[in-house]
NUFI-637219 format. One line per 5 residues: number of its first residue (from 1); their letters; for each residue x, y, z of N, C-alpha, C. Coordinates in nm, 3 decimals, padded with zeros to 5 digits. Example, Ala and Ser with C-alpha at 12.3 -4.5 7.8 and 13.67 -1.06 7.14 Angstrom:
<sites>
1	AS	01.319,-00.569,00.780,01.230,-00.450,00.780,01.320,-00.330,00.780 ~ 01.285,-00.225,00.708,01.367,-00.106,00.714,01.290,00.003,00.787 .
</sites>
This chain:
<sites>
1	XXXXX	09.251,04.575,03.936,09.368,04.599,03.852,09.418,04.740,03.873 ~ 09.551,04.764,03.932,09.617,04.914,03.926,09.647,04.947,03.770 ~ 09.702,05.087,03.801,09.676,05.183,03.656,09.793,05.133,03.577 ~ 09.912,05.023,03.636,10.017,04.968,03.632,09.992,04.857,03.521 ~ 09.917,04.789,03.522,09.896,04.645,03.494,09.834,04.710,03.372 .
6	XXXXX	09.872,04.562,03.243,09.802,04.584,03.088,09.674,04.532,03.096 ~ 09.592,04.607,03.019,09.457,04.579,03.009,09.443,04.443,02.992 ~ 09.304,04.359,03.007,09.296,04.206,02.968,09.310,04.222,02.777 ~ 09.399,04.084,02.789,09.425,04.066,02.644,09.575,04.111,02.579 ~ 09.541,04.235,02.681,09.740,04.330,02.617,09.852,04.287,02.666 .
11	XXXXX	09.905,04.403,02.673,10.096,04.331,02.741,10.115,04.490,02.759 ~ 10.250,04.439,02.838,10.304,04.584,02.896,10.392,04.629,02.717 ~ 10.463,04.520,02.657,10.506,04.537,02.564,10.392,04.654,02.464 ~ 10.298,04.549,02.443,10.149,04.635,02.348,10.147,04.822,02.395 ~ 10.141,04.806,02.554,10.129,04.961,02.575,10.270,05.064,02.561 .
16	XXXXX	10.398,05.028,02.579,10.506,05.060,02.529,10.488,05.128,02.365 ~ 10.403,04.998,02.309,10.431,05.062,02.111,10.288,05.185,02.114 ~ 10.232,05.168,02.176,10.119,05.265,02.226,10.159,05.388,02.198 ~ 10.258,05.403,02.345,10.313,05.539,02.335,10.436,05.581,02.274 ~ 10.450,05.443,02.139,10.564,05.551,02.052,10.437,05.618,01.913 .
21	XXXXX	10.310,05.575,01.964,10.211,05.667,01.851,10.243,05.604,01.722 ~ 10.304,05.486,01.728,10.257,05.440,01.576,10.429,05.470,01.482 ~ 10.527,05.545,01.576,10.668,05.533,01.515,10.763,05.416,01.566 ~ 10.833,05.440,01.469,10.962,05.349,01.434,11.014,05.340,01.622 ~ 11.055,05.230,01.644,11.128,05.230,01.774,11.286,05.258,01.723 .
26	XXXXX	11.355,05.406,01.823,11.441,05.436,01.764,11.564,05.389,01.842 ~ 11.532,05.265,01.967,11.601,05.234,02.048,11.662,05.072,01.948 ~ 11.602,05.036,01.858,11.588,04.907,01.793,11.633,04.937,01.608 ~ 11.533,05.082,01.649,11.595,05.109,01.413,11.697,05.237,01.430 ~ 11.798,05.169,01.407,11.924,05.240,01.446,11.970,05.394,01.291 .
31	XXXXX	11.879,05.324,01.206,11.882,05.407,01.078,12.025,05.422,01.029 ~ 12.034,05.458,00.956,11.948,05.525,00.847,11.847,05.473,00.802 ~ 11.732,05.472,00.835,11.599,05.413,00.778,11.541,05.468,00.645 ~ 11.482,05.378,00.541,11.474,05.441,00.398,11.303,05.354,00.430 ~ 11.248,05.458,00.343,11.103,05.435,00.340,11.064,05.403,00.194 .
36	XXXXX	11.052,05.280,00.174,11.000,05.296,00.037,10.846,05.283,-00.051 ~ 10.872,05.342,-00.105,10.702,05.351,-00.199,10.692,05.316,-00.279 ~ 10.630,05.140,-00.205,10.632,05.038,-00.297,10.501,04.992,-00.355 ~ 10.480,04.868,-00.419,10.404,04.830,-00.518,10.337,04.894,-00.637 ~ 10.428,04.979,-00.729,10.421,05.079,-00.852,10.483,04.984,-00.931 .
41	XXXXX	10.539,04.847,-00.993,10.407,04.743,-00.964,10.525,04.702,-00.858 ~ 10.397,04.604,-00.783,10.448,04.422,-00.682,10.607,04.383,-00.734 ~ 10.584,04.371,-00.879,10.742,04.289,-00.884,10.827,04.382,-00.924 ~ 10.824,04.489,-00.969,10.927,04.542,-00.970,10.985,04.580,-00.835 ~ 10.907,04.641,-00.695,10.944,04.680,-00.578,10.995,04.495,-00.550 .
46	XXXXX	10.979,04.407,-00.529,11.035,04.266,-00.534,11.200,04.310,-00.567 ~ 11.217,04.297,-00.727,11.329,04.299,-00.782,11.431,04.408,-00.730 ~ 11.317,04.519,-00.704,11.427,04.612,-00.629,11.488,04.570,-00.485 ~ 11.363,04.506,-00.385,11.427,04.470,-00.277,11.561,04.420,-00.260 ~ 11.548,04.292,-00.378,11.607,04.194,-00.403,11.796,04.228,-00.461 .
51	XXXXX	11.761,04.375,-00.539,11.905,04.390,-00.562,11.981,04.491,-00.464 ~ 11.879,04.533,-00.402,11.958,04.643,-00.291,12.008,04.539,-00.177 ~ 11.990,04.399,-00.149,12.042,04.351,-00.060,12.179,04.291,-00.129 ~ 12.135,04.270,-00.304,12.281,04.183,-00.335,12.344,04.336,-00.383 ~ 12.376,04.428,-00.349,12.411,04.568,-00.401,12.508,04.673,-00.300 .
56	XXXXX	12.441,04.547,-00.133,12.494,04.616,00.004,12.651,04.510,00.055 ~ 12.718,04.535,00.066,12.839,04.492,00.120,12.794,04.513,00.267 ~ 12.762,04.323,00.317,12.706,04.319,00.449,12.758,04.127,00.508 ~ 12.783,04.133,00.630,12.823,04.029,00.670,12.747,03.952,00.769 ~ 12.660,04.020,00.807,12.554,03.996,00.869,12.375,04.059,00.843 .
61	XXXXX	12.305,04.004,00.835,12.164,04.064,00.845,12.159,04.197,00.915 ~ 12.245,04.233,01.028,12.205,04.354,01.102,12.327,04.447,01.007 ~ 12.381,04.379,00.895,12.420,04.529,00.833,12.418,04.559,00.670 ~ 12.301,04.527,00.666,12.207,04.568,00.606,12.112,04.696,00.584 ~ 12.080,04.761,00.515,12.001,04.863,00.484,11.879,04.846,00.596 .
66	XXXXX	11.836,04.952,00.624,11.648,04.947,00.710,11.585,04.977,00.613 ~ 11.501,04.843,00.620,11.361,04.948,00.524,11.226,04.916,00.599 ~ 11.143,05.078,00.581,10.970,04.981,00.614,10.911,05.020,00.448 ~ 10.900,04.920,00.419,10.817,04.898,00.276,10.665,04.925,00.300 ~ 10.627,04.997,00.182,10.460,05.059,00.181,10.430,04.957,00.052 .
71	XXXXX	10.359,04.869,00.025,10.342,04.785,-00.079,10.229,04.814,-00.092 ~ 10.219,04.924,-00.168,10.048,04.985,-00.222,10.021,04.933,-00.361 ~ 09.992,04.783,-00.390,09.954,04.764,-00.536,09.835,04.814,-00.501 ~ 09.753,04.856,-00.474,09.604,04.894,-00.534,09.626,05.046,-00.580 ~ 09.736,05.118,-00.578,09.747,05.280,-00.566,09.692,05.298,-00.735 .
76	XXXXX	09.638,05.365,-00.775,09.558,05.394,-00.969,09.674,05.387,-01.021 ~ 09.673,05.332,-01.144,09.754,05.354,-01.275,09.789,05.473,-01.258 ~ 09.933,05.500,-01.303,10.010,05.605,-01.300,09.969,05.652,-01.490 ~ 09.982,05.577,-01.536,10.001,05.643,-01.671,09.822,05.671,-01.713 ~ 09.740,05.590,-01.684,09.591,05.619,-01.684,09.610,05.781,-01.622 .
81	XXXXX	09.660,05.781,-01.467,09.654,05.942,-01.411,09.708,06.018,-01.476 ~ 09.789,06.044,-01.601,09.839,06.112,-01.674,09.759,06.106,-01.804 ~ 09.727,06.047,-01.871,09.667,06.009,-02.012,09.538,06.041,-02.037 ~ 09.437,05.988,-01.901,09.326,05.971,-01.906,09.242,06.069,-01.821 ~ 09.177,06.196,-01.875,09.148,06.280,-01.782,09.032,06.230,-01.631 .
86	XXXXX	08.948,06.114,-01.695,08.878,06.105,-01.604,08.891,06.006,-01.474 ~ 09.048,05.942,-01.507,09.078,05.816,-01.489,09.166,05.861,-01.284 ~ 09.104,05.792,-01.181,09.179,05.812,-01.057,09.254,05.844,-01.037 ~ 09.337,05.979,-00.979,09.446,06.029,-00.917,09.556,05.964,-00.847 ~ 09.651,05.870,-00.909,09.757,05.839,-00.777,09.840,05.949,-00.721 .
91	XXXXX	09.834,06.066,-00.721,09.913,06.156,-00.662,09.905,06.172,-00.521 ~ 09.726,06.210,-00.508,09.715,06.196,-00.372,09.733,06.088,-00.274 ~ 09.733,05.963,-00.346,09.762,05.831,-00.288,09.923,05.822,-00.239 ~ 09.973,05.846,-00.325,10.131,05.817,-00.336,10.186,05.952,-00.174 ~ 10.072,06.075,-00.194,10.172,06.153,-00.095,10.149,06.116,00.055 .
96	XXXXX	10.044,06.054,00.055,09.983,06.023,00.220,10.049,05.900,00.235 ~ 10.097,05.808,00.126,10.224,05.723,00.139,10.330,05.756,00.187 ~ 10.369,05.851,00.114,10.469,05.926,00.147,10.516,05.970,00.355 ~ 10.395,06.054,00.386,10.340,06.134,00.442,10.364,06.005,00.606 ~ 10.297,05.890,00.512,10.257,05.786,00.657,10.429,05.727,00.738 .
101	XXXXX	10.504,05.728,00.569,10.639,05.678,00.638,10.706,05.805,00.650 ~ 10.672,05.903,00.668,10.787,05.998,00.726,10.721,06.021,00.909 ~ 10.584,05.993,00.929,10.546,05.996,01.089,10.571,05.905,01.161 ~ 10.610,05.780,01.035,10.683,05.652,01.120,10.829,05.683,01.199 ~ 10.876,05.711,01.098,11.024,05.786,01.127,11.136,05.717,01.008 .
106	XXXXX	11.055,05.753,00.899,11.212,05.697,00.822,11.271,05.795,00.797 ~ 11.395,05.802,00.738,11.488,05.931,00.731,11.519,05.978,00.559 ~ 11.469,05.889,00.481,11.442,05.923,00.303,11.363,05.808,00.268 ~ 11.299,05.882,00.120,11.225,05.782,00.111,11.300,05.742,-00.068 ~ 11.219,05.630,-00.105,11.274,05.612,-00.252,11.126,05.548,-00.305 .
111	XXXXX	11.105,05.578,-00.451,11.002,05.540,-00.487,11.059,05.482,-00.662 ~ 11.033,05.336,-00.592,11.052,05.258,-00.729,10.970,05.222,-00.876 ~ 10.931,05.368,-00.916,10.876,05.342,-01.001,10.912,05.483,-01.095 ~ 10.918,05.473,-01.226,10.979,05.576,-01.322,10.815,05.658,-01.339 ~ 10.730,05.639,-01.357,10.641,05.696,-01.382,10.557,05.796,-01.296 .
116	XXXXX	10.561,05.716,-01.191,10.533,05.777,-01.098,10.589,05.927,-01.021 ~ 10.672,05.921,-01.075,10.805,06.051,-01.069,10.738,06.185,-01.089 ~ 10.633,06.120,-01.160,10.577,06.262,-01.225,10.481,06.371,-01.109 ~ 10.485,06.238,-00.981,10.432,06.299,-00.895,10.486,06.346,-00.777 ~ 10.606,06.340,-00.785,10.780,06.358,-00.693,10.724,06.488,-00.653 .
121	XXXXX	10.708,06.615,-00.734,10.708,06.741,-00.652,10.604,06.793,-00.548 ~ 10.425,06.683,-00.545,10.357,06.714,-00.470,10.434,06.592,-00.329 ~ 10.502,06.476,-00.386,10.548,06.438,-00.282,10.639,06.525,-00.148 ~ 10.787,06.559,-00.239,10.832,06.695,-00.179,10.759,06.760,-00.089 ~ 10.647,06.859,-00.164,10.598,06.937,-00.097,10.497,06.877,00.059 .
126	XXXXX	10.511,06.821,00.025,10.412,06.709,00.170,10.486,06.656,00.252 ~ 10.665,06.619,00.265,10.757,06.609,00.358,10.857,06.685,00.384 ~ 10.943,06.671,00.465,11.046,06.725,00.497,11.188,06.621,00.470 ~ 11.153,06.499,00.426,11.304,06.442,00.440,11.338,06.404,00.255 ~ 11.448,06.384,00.237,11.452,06.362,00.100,11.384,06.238,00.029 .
131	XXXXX	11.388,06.202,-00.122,11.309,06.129,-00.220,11.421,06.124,-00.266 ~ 11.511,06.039,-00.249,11.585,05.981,-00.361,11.557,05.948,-00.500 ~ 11.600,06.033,-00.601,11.526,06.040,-00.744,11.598,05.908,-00.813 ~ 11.496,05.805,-00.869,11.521,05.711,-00.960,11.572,05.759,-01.086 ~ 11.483,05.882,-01.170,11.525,05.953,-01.304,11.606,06.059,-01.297 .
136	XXXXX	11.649,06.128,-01.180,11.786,06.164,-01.201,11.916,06.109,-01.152 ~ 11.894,06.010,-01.105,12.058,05.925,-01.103,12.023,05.861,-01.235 ~ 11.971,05.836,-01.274,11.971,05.735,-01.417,12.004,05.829,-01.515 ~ 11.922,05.914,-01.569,11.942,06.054,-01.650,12.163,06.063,-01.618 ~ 12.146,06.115,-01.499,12.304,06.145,-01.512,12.412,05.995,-01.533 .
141	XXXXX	12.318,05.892,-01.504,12.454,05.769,-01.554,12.455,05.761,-01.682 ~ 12.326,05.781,-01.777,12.275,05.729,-01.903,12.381,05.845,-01.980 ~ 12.402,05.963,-01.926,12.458,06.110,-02.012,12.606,06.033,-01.983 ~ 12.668,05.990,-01.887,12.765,05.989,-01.857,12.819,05.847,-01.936 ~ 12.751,05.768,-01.973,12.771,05.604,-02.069,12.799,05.671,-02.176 .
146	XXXXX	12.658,05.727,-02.224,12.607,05.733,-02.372,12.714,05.869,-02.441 ~ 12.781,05.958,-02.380,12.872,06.054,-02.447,12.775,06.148,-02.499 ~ 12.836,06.192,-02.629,12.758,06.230,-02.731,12.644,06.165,-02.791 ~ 12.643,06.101,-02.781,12.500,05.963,-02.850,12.385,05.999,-02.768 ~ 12.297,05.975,-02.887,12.156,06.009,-02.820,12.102,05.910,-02.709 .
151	XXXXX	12.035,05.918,-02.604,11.960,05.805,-02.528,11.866,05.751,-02.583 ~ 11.806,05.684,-02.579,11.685,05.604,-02.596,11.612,05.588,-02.479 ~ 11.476,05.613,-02.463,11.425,05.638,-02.305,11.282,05.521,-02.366 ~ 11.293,05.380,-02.259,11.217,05.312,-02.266,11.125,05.287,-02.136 ~ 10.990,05.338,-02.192,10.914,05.377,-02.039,10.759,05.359,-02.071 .
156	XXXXX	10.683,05.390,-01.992,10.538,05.394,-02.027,10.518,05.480,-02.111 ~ 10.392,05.521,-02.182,10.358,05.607,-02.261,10.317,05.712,-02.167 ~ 10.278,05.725,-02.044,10.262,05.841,-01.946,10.376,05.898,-01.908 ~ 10.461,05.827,-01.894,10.650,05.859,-01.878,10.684,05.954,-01.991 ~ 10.664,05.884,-02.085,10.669,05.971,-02.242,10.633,06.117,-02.243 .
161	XXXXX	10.506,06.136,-02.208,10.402,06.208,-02.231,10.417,06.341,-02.156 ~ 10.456,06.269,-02.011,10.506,06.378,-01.901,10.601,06.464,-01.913 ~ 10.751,06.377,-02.034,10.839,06.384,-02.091,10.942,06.397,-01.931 ~ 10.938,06.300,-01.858,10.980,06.293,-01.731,11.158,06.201,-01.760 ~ 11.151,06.123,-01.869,11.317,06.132,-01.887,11.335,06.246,-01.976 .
166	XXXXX	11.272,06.259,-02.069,11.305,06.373,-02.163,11.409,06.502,-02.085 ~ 11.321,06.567,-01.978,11.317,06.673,-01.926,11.546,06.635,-01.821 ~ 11.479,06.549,-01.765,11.613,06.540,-01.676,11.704,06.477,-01.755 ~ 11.741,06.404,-01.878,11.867,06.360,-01.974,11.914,06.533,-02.054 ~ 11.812,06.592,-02.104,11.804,06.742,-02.133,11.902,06.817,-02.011 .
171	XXXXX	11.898,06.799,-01.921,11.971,06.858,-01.768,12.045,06.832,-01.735 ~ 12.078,06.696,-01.783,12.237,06.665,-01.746,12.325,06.666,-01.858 ~ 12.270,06.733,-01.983,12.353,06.771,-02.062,12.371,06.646,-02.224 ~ 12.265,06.590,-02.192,12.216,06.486,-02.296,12.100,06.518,-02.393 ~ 12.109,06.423,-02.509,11.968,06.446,-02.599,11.921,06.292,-02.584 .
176	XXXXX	11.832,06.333,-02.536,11.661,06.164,-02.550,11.635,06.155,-02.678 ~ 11.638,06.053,-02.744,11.584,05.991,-02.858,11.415,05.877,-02.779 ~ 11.351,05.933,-02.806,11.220,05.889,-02.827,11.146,05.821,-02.894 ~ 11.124,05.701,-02.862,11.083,05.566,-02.969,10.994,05.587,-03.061 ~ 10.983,05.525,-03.140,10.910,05.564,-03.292,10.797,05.483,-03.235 .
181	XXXXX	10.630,05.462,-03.322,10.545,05.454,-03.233,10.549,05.332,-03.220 ~ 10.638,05.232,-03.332,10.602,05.063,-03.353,10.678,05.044,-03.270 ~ 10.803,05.106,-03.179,10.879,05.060,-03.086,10.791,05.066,-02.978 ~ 10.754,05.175,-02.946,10.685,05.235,-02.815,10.548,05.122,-02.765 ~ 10.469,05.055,-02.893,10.379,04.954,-02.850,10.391,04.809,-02.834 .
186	XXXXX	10.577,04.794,-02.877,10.581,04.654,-02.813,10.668,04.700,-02.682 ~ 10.696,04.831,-02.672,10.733,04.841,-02.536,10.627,04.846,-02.429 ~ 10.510,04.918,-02.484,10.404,04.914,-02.389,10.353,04.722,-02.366 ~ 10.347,04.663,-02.455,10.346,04.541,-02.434,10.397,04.464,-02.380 ~ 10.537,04.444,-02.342,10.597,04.374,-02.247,10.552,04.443,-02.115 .
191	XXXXX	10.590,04.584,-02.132,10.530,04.599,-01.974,10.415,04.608,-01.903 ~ 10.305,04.583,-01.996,10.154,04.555,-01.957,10.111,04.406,-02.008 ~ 10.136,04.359,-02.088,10.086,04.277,-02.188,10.181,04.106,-02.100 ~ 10.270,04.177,-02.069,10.379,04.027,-01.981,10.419,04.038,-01.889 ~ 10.515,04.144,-01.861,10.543,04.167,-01.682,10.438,04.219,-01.618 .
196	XXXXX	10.345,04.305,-01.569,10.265,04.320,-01.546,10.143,04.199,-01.541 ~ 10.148,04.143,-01.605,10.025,04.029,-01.627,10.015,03.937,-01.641 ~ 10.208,03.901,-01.565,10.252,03.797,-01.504,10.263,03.667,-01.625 ~ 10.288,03.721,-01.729,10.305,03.614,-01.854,10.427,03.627,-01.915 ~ 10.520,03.493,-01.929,10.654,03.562,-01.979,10.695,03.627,-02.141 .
201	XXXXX	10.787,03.737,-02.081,10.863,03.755,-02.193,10.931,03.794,-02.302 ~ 10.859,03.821,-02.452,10.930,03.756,-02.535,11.039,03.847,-02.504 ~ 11.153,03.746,-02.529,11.283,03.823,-02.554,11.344,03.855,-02.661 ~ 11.292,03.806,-02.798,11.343,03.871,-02.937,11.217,03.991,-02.945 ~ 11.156,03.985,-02.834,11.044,04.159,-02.889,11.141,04.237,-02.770 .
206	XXXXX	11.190,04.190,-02.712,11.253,04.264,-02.632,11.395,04.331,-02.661 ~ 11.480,04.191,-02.733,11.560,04.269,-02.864,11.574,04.328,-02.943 ~ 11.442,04.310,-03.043,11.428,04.412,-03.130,11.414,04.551,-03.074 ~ 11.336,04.574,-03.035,11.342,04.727,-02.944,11.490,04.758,-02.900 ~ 11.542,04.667,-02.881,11.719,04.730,-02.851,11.789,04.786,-02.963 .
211	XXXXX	11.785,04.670,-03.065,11.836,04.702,-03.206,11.771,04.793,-03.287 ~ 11.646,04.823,-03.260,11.623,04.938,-03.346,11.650,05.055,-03.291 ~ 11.622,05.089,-03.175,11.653,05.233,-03.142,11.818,05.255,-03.160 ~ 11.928,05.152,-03.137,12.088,05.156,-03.163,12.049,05.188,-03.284 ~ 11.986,05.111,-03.372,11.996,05.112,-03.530,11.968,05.283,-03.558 .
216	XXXXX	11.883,05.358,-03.490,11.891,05.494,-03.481,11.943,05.608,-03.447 ~ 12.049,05.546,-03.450,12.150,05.625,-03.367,12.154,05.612,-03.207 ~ 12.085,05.558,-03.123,12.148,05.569,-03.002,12.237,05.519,-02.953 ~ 12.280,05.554,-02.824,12.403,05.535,-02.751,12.380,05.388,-02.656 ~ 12.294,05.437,-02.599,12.253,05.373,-02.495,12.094,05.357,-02.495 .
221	XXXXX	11.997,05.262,-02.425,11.863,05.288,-02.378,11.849,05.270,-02.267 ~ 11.789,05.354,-02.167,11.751,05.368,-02.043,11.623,05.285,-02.013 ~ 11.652,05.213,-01.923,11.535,05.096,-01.915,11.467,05.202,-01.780 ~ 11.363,05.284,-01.890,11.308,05.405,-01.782,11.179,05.396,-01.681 ~ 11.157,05.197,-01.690,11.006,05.199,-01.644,11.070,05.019,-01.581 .
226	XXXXX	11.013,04.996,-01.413,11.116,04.891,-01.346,11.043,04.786,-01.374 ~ 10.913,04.743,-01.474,10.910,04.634,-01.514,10.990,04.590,-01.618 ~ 11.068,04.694,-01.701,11.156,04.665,-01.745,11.289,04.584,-01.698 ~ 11.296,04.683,-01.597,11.374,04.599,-01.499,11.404,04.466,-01.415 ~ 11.268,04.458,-01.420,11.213,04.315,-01.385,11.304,04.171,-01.490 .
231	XXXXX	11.308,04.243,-01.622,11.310,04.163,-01.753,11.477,04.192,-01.738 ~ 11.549,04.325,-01.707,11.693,04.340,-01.730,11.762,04.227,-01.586 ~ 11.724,04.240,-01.508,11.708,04.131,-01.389,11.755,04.022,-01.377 ~ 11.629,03.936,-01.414,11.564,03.809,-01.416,11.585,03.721,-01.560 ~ 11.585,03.793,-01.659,11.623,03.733,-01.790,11.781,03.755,-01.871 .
236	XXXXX	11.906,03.794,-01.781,12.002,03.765,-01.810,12.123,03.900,-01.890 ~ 12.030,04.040,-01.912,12.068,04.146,-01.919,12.185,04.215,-01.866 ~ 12.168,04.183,-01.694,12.278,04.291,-01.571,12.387,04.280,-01.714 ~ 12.473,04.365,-01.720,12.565,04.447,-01.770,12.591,04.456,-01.880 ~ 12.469,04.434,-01.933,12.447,04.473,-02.093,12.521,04.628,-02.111 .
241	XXXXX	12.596,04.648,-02.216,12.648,04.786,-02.202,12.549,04.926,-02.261 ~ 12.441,04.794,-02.366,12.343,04.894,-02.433,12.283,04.955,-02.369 ~ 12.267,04.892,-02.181,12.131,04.913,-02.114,12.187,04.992,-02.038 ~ 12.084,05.131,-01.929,12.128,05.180,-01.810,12.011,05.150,-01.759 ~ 11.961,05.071,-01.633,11.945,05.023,-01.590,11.852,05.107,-01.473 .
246	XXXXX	11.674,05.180,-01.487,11.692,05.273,-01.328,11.657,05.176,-01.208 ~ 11.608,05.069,-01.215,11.639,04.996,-01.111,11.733,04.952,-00.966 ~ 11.858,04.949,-01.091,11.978,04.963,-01.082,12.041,05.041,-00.964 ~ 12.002,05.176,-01.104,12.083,05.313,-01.017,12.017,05.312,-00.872 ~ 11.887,05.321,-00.906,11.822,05.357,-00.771,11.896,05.289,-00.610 .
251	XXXXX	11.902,05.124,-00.685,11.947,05.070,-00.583,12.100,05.097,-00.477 ~ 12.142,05.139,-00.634,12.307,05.224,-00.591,12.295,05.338,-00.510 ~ 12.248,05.417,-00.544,12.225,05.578,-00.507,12.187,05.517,-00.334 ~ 12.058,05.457,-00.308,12.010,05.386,-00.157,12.136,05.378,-00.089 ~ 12.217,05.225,-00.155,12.287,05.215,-00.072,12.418,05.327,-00.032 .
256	XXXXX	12.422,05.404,-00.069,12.552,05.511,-00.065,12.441,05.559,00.041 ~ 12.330,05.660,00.031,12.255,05.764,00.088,12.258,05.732,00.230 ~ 12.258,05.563,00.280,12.228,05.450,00.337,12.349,05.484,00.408 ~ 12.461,05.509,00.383,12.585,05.492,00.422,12.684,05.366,00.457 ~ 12.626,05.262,00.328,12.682,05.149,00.305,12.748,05.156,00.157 .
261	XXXXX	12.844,04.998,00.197,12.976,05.003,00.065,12.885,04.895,-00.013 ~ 12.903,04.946,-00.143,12.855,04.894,-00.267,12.934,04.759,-00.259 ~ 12.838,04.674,-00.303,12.962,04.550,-00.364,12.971,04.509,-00.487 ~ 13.055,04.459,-00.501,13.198,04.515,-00.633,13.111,04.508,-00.792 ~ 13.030,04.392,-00.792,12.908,04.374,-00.892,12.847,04.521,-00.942 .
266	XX	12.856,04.576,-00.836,12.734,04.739,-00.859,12.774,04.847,-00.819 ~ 12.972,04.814,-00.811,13.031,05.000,-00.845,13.025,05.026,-00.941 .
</sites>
């Protein structure tokens, strides 16, 4: 066998991806390539897939967004890594995520999960290409709905805690209203107790949490955690006026960054 010929078993193709070392072929991913950092959970990165394709004004499959999806459900509880001192680190998980799709060659990344946010700045610091922020396009749509009216920020209790909408609705020139604690544990309940654990539902616990925080003066509530999203989705919500949506935004913000036209549903 000359030094020409693929080893037994390979292909000339096999030794070609060899020597792109494990990156994106840039003769084939024409990019803008978006890297996302997924399974923060499984179905919410799902639901997100799912609306950034109905979100892209495309006539064919090839014009369409690029994505290489990282579907890390095993990465630790985000809100355990915040809450629980002794409880596994997803930070370091999330940045070598990070880290793996920027040596691939994507050109931004997006990470569909609100909680996780909290770990955005060691991400940053570990790449060079941008992180499209889920909580500050939402933060600035939620200021820009809600007026003067307070937000309502519906999220994990580690979201809470981090005060990770708090901090960016505060910045764009808004005040967060923060759920009282009987709201906050049937919010933690749908999103652990049913989406998360794959059991449906309820949607009058899911109402009430709407109507009481309005009943408190808010403007709007920011559905600040994407199993929520899952539920604004899938159970008949899209353009609720109460709701801002970070699912949503995120998916908007992509496709612009993307350098694709929104369609008309999700200007």
């Amino acid at each position: 066998m000359n030094g020409t010929e693929p080893a037994a078993g390979g292909t000339a193709h096999g030794a070609a991806e060899e020597d792109l070392g494990g990156r994106l072929d840039p003769t084939t991913w024409t990019g803008p390539i978006v890297g996302v950092l997924g399974g923060l959970g499984p179905a919410a990165t799902s639901v997100f897939l799912d609306v950034l394709i109905r979100a892209t004004v495309a006539r064919s499959d090839q014009e369409h967004v690029d994505l290489l999806v990282s579907q890390h459900s095993t990465t630790p509880d985000r809100t355990a890594g915040i809450l629980v001192p002794d409880a596994p680190d997803p930070g370091p998980v999330i940045v070598r995520d990070a880290v793996m799709l920027q040596r691939a060659g994507v050109d931004m990344l997006v990470l569909p999960c609100n909680t996780a946010h909290h770990y955005a700045r060691q991400v940053e610091a570990a790449t060079t290409i941008p992180l499209l922020s889920i909580v500050e396009t939402t933060a600035r749509a939620a200021v820009e709905r809600a007026g003067t009216a307070p937000i309502a920020v519906f999220a994990t209790e580690g979201n809470i805690h981090a005060r990770v909408y708090q901090e960016a609705i505060l910045a764009h020139g808004g005040t967060p209203l923060v759920p009282d604690d009987a709201v906050q544990e049937d919010i933690n309940h749908i999103i652990y107790g049913q989406v998360k654990a794959g059991v449906p539902v309820d949607l009058d616990l899911f109402e009430s949490c709407i109507e009481r925080v309005l009943a408190q003066g808010a403007g709007v509530a920011v559905l600040g955690c994407t199993e929520l999203s899952v539920v604004y989705d899938q159970r008949g919500y899209r353009g609720d006026a109460r709701l801002v949506d970070s699912l949503t935004e995120l998916a908007r913000i992509t496709v612009r960054q993307a350098g694709k036209e929104l369609t008309e549903v999700f200007r």
